[in-house]
C-alpha positions as CSV (number, residue, x, y, z in Angstrom):
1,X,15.4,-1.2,-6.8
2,X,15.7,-3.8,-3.9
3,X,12.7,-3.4,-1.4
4,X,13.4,-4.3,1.8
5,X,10.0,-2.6,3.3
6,X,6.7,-2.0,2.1
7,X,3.6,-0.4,3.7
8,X,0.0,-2.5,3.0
9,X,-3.0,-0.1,2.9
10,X,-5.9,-2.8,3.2
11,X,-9.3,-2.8,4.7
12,X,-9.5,-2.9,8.6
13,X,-13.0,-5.0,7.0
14,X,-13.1,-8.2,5.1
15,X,-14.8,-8.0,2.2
16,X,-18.2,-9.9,1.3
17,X,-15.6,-12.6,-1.0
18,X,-13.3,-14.6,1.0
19,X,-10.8,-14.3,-2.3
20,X,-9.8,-10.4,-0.4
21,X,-8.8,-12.2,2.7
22,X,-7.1,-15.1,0.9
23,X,-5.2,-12.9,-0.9
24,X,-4.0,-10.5,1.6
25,X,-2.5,-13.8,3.4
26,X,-0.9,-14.5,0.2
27,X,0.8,-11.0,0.1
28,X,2.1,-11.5,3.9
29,X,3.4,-14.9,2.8
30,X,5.5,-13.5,-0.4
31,X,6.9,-10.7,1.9
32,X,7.8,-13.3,3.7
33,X,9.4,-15.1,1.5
34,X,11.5,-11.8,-0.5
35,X,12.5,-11.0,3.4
36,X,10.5,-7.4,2.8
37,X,9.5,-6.1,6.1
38,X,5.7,-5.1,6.3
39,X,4.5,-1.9,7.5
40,X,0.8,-1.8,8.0
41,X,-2.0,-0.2,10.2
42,X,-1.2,-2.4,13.4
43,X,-5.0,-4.2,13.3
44,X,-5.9,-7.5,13.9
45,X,-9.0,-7.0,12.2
46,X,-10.3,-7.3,8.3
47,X,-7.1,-7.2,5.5
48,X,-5.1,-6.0,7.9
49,X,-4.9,-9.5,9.8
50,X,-4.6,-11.2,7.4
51,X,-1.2,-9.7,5.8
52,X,-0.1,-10.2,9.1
53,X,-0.7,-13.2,9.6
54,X,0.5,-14.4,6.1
55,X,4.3,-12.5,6.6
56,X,4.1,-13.7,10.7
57,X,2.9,-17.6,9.8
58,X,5.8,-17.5,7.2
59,X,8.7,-16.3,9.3
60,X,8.6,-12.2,8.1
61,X,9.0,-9.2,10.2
62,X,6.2,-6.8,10.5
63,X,5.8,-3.5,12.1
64,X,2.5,-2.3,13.1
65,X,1.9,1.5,13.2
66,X,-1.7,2.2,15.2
67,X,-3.1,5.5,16.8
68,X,-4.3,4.7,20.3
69,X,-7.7,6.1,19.6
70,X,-7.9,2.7,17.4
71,X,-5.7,0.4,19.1
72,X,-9.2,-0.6,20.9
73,X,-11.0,-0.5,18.0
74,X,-9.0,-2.1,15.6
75,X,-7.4,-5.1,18.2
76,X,-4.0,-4.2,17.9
77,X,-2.6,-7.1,16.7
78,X,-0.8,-8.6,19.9
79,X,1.9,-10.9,17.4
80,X,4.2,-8.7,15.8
81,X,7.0,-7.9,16.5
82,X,7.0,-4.1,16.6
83,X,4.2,-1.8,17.3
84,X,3.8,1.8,17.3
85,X,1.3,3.7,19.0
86,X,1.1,7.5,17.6
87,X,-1.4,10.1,18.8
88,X,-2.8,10.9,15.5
89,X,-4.1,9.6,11.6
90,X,-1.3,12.0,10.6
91,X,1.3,10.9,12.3
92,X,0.5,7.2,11.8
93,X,0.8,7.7,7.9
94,X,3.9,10.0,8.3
95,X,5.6,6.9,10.3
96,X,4.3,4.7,8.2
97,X,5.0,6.4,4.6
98,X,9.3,7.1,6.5
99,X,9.7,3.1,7.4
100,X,8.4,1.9,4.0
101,X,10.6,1.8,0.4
102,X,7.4,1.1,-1.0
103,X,3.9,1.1,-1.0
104,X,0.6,-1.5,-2.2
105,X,-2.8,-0.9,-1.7
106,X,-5.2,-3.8,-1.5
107,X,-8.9,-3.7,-1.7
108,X,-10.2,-1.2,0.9
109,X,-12.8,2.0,1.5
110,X,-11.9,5.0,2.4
111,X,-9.1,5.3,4.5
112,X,-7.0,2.9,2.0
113,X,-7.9,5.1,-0.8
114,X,-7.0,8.3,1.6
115,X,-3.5,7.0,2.6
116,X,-2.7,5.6,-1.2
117,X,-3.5,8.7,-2.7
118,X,-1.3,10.5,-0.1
119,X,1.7,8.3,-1.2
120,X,1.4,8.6,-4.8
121,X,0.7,12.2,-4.5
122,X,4.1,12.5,-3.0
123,X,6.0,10.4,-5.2
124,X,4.5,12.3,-8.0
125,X,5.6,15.8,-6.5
126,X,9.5,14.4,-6.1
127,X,9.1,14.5,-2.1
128,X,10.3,10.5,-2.7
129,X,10.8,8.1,-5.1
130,X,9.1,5.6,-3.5
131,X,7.0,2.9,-5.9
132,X,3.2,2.7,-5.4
133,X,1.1,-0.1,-6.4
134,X,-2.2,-1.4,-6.2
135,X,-3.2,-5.1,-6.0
136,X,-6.2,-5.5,-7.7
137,X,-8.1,-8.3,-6.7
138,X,-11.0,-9.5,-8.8
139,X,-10.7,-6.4,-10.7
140,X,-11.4,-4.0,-7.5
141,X,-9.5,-1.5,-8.2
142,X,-10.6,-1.3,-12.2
143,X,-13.1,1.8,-11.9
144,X,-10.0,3.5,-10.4
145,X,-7.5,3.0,-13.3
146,X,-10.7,3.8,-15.8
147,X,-10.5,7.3,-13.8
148,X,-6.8,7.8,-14.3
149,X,-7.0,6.6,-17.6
150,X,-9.7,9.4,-18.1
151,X,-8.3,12.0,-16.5
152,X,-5.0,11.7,-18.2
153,X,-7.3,12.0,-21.5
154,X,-8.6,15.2,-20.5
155,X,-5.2,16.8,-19.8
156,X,-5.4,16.9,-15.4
157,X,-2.9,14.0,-15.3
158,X,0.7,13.6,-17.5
159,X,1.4,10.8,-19.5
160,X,4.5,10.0,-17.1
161,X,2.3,10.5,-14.0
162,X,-0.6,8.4,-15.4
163,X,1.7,5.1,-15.2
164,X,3.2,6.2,-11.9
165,X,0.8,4.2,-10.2
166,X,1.7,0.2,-10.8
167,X,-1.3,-2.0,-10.8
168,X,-1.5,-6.6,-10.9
169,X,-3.7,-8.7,-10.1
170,X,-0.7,-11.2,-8.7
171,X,1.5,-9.8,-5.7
172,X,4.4,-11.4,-7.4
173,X,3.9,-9.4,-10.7
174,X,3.4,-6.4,-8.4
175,X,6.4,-6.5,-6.6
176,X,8.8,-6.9,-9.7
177,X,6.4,-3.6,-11.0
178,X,7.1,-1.7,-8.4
179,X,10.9,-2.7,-8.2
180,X,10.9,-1.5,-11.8
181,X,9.1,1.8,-11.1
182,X,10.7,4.7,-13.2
183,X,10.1,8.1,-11.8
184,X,9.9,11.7,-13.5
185,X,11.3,15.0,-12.2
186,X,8.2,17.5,-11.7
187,X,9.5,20.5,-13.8
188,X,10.0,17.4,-16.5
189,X,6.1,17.1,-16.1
190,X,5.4,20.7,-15.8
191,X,6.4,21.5,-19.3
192,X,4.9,18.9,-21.4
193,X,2.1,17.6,-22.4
């Protein structure tokens, strides 16, 4: 599967280690450099910044997707090259989840977790077949796959469904993941296991 988009769910914060920020520059700059568009929250704050200014400082397209409630809050960021403005949280991830083939979550808190969950709840329910990843810097995101690992143990999550969710701790290896991303039909899952 060629990606020609993919929507970042990052942190509108930094992070306490300046490794987050580095590598959500790095991200921006590899979109850049595969021409994938980047959908993110529209902020020119935290994470959020600094995939935009990693895929803008590298010649990469990037749409920004903001509610106006936020625009204010998270400092829109006043570079790229599309923004939208929606009323809502809902309609933000709605536009967001329709312009991306693809989805990565970097390190983040609640709202990252929220909109990743959203996505991978979706692809696992056949509304898409859209890859979902996670970039797990400095093992963030490690307590997470213990929990999927668990509850695919104790019978809440398929074994299909339990790798639907790509994880790396390099962008590079995440992206060929996600390219590579085999999905399941749900009546498939339904009956097994």
């Amino acid at each position: 599967m060629k990606l020609q988009s993919i929507a970042v769910y990052c942190g509108a914060r930094s992070g306490h280690d300046a490794i987050y920020e580095q590598e959500a520059y790095k991200l921006g700059k590899i979109l850049a450099d595969r021409s994938i568009t980047l959908v993110y929250g529209g902020g020119n704050v935290g994470l959020m910044k600094q995939v935009a200014d990693g895929c803008l400082a590298n010649g990469g397209s990037v749409i920004g997707v903001i509610p106006k409630m936020l625009a204010d809050l998270e400092l829109a960021h006043p570079d790229i090259q599309k923004l939208y403005l929606t009323q809502s949280m809902q309609e933000r991830k709605m536009m967001m989840a329709q312009l991306a083939d693809g989805y990565i979550a970097m390190p983040g808190g609640f709202g990252t977790m929220e909109e990743m969950f959203e996505v991978l709840t979706l692809t696992q329910l056949n509304y898409h077949d859209k890859p979902v990843g996670l970039l797990n810097v400095q093992g963030y995101y490690d307590p997470l796959l213990s929990w999927i690992d668990q509850s695919h143990q104790r019978g809440f999550v398929s074994t299909n469904h339990s790798t639907l969710l790509q994880s790396a701790h390099d962008a590079e290896d995440l992206l060929s993941k996600l390219e590579n991303t085999t999905f399941f039909s749900l009546k498939e899952e339904l009956t097994k296991d």
